[in-house]
C-alpha positions as CSV (number, residue, x, y, z in Angstrom):
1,X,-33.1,18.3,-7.6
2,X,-36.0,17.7,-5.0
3,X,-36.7,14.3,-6.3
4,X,-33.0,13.3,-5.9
5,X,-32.9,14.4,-2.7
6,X,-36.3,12.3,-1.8
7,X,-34.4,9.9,-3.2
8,X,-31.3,10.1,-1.2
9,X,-33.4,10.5,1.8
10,X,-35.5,7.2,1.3
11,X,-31.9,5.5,1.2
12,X,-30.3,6.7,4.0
13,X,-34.0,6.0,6.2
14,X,-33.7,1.8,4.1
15,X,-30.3,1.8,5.1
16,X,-30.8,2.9,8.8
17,X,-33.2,-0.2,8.8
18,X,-31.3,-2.5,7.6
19,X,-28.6,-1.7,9.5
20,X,-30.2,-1.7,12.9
21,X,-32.6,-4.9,11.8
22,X,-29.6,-6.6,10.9
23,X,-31.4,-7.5,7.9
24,X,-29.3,-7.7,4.3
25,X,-29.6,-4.6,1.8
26,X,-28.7,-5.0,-2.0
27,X,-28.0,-1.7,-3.4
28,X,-29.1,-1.8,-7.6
29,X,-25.2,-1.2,-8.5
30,X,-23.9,-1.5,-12.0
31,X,-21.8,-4.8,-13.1
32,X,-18.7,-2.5,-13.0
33,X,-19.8,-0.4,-10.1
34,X,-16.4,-1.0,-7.7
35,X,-14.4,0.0,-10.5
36,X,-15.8,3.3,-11.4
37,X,-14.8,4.0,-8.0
38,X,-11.1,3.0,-8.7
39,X,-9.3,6.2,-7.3
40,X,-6.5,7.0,-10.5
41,X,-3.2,7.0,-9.4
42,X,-0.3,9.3,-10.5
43,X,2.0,6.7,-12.6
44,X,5.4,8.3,-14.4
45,X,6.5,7.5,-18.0
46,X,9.1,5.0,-17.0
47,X,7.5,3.1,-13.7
48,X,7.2,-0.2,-13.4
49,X,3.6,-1.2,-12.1
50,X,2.0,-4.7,-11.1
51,X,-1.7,-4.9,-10.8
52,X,-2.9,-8.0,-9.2
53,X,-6.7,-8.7,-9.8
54,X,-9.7,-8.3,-12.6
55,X,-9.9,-4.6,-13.7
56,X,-11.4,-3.3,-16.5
57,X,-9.9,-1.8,-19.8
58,X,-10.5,1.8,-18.4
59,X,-8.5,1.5,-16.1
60,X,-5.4,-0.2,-17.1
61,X,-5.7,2.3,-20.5
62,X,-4.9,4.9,-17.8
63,X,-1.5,3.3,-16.4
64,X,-0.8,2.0,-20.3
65,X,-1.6,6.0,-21.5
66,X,1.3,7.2,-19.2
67,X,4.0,4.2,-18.8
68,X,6.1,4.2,-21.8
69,X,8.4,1.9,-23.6
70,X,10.4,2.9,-21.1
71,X,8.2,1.2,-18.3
72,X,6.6,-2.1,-17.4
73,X,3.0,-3.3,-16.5
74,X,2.4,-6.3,-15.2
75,X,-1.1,-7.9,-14.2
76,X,-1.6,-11.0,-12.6
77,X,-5.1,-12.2,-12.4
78,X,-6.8,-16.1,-11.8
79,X,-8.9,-16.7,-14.3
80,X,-8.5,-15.5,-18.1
81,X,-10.5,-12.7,-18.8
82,X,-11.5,-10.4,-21.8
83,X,-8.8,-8.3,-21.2
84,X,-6.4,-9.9,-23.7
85,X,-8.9,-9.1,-26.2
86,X,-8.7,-5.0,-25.9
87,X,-5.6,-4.7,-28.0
88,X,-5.5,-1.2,-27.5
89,X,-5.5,-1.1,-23.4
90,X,-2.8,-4.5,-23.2
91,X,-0.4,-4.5,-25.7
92,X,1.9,-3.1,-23.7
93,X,1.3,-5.5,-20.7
94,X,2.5,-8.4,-19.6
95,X,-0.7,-10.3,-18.7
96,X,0.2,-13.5,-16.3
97,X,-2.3,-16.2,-14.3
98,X,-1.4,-17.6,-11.0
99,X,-3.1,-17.3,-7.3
100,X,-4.1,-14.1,-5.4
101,X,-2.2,-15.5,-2.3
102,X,1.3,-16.1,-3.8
103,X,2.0,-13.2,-6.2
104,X,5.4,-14.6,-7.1
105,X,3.7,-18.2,-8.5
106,X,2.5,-18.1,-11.9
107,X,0.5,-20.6,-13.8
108,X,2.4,-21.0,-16.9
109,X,5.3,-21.9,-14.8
110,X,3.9,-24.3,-13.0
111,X,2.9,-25.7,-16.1
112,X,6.5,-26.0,-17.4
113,X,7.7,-27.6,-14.2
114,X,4.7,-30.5,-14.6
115,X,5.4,-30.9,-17.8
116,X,9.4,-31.3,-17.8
117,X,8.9,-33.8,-14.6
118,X,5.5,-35.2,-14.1
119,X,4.1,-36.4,-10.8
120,X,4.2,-39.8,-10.7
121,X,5.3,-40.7,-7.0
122,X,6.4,-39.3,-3.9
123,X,10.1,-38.3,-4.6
124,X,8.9,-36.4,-7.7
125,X,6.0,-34.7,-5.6
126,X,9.0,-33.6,-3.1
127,X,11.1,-32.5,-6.3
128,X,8.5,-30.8,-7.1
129,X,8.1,-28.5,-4.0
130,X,11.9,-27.9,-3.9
131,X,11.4,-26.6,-7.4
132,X,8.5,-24.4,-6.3
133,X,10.2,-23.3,-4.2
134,X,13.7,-22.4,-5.8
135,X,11.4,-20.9,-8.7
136,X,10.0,-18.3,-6.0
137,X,13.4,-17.2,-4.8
138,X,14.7,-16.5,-8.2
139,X,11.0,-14.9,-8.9
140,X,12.0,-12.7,-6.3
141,X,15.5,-12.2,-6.0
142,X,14.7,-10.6,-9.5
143,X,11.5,-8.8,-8.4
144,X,13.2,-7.5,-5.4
145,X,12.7,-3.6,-4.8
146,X,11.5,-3.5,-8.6
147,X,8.0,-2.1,-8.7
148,X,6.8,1.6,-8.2
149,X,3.3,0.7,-7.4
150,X,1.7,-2.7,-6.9
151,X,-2.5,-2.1,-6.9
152,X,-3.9,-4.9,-4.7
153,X,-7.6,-5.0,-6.6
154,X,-10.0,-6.5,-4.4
155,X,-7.6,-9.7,-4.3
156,X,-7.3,-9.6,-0.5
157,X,-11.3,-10.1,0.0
158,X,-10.8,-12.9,-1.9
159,X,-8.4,-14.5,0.6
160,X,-8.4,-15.5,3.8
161,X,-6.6,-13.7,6.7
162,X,-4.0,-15.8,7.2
163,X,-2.8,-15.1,4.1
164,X,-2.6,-11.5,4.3
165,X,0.4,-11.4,5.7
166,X,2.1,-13.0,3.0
167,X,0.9,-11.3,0.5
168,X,1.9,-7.4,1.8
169,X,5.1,-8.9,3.1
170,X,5.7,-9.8,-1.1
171,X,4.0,-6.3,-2.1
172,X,7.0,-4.9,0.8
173,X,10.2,-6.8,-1.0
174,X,8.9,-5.9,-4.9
175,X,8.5,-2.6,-4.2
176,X,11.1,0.2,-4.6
177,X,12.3,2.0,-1.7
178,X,10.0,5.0,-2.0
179,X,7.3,2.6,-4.1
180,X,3.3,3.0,-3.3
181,X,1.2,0.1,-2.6
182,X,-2.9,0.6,-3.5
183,X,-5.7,-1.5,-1.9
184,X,-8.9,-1.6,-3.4
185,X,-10.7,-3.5,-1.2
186,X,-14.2,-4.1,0.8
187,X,-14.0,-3.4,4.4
188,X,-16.4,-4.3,7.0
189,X,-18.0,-1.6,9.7
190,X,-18.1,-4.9,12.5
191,X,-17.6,-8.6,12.6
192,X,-18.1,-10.5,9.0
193,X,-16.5,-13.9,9.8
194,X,-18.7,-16.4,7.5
195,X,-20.0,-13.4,5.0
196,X,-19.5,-14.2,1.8
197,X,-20.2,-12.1,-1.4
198,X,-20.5,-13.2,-4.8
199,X,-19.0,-10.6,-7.8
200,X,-18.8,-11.6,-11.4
201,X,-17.6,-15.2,-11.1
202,X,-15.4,-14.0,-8.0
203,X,-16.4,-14.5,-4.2
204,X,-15.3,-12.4,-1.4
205,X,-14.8,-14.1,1.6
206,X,-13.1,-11.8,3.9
207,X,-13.3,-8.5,4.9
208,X,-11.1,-6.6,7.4
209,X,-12.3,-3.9,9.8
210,X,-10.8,-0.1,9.1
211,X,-8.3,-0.8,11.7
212,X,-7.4,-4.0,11.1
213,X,-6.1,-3.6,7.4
214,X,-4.2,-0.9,9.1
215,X,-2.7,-2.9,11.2
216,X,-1.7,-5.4,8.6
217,X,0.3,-2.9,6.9
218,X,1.9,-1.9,10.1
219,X,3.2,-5.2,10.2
220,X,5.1,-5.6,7.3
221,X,6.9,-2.4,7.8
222,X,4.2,0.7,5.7
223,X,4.2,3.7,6.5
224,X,1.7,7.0,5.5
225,X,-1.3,4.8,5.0
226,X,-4.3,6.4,4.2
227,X,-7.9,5.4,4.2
228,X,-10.3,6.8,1.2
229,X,-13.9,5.2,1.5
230,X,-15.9,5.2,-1.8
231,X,-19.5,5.8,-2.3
232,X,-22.6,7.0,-0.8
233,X,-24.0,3.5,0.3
234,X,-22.5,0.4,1.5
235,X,-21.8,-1.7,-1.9
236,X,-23.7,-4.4,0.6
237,X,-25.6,-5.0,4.2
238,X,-25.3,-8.6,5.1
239,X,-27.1,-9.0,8.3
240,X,-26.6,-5.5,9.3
241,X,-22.8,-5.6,8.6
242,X,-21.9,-2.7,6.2
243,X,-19.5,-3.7,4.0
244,X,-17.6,-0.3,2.5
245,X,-15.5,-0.1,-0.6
246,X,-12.0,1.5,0.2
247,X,-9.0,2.6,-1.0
248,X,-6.2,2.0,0.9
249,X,-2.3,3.5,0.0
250,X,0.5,3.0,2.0
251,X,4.2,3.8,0.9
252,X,7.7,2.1,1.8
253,X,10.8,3.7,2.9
254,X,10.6,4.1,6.2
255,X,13.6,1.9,7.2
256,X,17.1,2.3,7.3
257,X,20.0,4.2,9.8
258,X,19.4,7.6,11.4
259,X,21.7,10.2,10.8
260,X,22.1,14.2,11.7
261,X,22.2,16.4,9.2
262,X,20.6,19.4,12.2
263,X,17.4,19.8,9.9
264,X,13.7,20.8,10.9
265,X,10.3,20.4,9.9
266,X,7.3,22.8,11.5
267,X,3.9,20.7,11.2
268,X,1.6,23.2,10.0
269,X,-1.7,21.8,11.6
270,X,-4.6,21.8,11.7
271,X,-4.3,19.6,14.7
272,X,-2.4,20.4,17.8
273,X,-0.1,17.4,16.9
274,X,0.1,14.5,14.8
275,X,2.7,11.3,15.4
276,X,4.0,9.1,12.6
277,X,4.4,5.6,11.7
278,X,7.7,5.3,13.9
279,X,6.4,7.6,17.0
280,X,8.1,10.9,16.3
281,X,5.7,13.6,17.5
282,X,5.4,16.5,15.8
283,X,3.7,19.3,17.5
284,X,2.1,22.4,15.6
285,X,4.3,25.4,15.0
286,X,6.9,23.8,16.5
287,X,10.7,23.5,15.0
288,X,10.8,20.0,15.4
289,X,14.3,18.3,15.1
290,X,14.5,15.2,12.9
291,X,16.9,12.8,11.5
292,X,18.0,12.8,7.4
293,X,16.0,9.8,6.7
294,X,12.9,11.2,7.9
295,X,13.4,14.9,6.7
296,X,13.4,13.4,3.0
297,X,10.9,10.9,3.9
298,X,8.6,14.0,5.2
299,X,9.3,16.0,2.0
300,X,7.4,13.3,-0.2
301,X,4.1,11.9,-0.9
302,X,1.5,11.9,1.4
303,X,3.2,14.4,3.7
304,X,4.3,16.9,1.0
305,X,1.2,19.7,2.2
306,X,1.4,19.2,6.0
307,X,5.4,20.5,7.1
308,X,7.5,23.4,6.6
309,X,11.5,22.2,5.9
310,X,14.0,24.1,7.7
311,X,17.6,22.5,6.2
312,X,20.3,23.2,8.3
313,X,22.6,26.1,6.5
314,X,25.8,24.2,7.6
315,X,25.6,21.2,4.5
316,X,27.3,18.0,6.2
317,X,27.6,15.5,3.4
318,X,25.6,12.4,4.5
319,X,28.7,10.2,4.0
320,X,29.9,12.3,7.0
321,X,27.1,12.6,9.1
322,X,27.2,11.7,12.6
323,X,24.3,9.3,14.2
324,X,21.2,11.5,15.3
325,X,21.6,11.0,19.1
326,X,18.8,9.5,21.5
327,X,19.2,12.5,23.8
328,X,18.7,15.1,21.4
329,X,15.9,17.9,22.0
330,X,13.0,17.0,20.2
331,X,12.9,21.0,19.5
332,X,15.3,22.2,17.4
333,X,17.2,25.1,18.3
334,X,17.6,28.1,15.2
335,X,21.2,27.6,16.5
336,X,21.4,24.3,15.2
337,X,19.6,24.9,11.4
338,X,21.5,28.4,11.6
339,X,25.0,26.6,11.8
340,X,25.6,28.2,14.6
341,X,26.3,25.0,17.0
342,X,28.3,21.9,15.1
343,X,26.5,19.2,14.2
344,X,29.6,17.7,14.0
345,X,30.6,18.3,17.6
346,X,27.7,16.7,18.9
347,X,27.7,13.5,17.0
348,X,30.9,12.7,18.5
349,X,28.7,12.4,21.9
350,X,26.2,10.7,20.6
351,X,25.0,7.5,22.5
352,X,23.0,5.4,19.5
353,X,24.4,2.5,18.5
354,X,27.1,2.1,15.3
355,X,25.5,-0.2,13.3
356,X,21.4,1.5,13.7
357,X,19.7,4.4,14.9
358,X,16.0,3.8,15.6
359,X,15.3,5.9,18.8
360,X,15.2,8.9,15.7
């Protein structure tokens, strides 16, 4: 015990060093050292799952040893690897190839599409695009809302920027309403523009601050993100830039009309208040009042441990629920969950638009 603390001491003082040097640090880390810290996700016997990147056979045997026949998993990597080899981990997935910054475009298509019409000039170069492009429609008229979980795995490190948002706007349209996306990724403590980091026969090229990859996600319409960084030590220092691996999750389902249904939620704490994705404050101890669409959101993963429901007694059938109104009090009244006051009678004063509710 002493001498691993000696030795934990010696790398936190190297580290310090290197950090405030701006000198680079290599850590001795195993070949397969980012995905032992893979963080297992909970997958059910009949989800569909897409895994975009190179992990190993341990951890794809944990999504194959819990989606069934009933299920799908799909990896996409872009370069063949050993993982068609492991019988027992892959035969149940469908293994594809294609790019890390189009996850709709797949090799073998591509393929088919050169060989049925080579290029040979201009007008088939342009027929060409248009079929590229009609192929990605389909691709995702037919993957629209059909994942449960897409796990981004170190892919967007080994993209640049710009493409980001294309890729999570993809990850947002495949996945289900309620669907969970996973980033493993490296992220950086301060500026790394021009950093780049060699892994296996991948390089990493970019790598987001903690807030920026937040904000990415914001973007394309997330919600419930949380951060998870792994390790001890920085997997690298590159002239004093720490670069981190994380796991980001983020969850969809967020969108969509406001109704009243008079229902509640109490935050529990620990903090004084907290305030979601779409603004809504919630303070501790506090009945707060809340649409349908975010008193189910609230009731599932990641907020399942941090509310108290309170469902109003008098059950209005969504078909028949009125708009939740701008003007309502953000504290709910035990008249309102009690039954006491109509729900009914107030949505007929509501002032939120017909067609959306957003100021829920």
């Amino acid at each position: 015990m002493y001498i691993k603390e000696r030795r934990h001491k010696m790398s936190d003082l190297v580290l310090k060093m290197a950090s405030k040097s701006g000198s680079d640090l290599t850590f001795n880390h195993s070949s397969d050292y980012l995905m032992q810290l893979d963080q297992p996700v909970e997958y059910a016997a009949n989800d569909k799952v897409y895994i975009v990147g190179s992990p190993n056979n341990e951890s794809i045997s944990r999504v194959t040893n819990t989606v069934k026949e009933s299920g799908e998993v799909w990896i996409l990597q872009e370069y063949v690897s050993n993982l068609e080899s492991e019988e027992s981990s892959t035969q149940k997935c469908h293994i594809t190839y294609g790019v890390y910054d189009n996850l709709l475009l797949h090799y073998e298509n591509v393929q088919k599409m050169l060989r049925e019409r080579p290029l040979t000039d201009m007008e088939s170069y342009h027929m060409f695009q248009e079929n590229i492009k009609q192929y990605e429609e389909e691709k995702l008229q037919h993957w629209n809302e059909y994942f449960d979980h897409i796990i981004l795995h170190y892919t967007l490190n080994q993209i640049d920027k710009y493409q980001y948002d294309q890729v999570l706007e993809q990850c947002f349209k495949m996945l289900k309403k309620h669907g969970k996306l996973v980033v493993n990724l490296l992220l950086a403590d301060e500026d790394s523009d021009g950093i780049k980091v060699n892994k296996a026969s991948e390089e990493l090229r970019t790598f987001p601050l903690e807030k920026e990859i937040m904000n990415y996600l914001i973007k394309q319409g997330f919600h419930g993100m949380k951060l998870d960084r792994k390790g001890s030590y920085p997997y690298l220092v590159v002239g004093g830039v720490e670069l981190w691996p994380f796991t980001v999750e983020a969850s969809k389902g967020k969108q969509g009309i406001c109704l009243e249904q008079g229902h509640a939620v109490i935050y529990k704490g620990p903090f004084s208040e907290v305030k979601d994705d779409d603004g809504h404050v919630y303070l501790r101890g506090e009945r707060m009042a809340v649409c349908a669409k975010t008193y189910d959101l609230l009731r599932k993963s990641p907020y399942t441990n941090s509310f108290i429901y309170l469902a109003c007694y008098e059950d209005i059938p969504i078909e028949e629920a009125p708009l939740f109104d701008c003007n309502t009090p953000l504290i709910r009244h035990p008249h309102v969950t009690k039954g006491k006051e109509s729900i009914l009678k107030k949505g007929q004063e509501a002032e939120c638009s017909t067609t959306t509710s957003d100021c829920c």
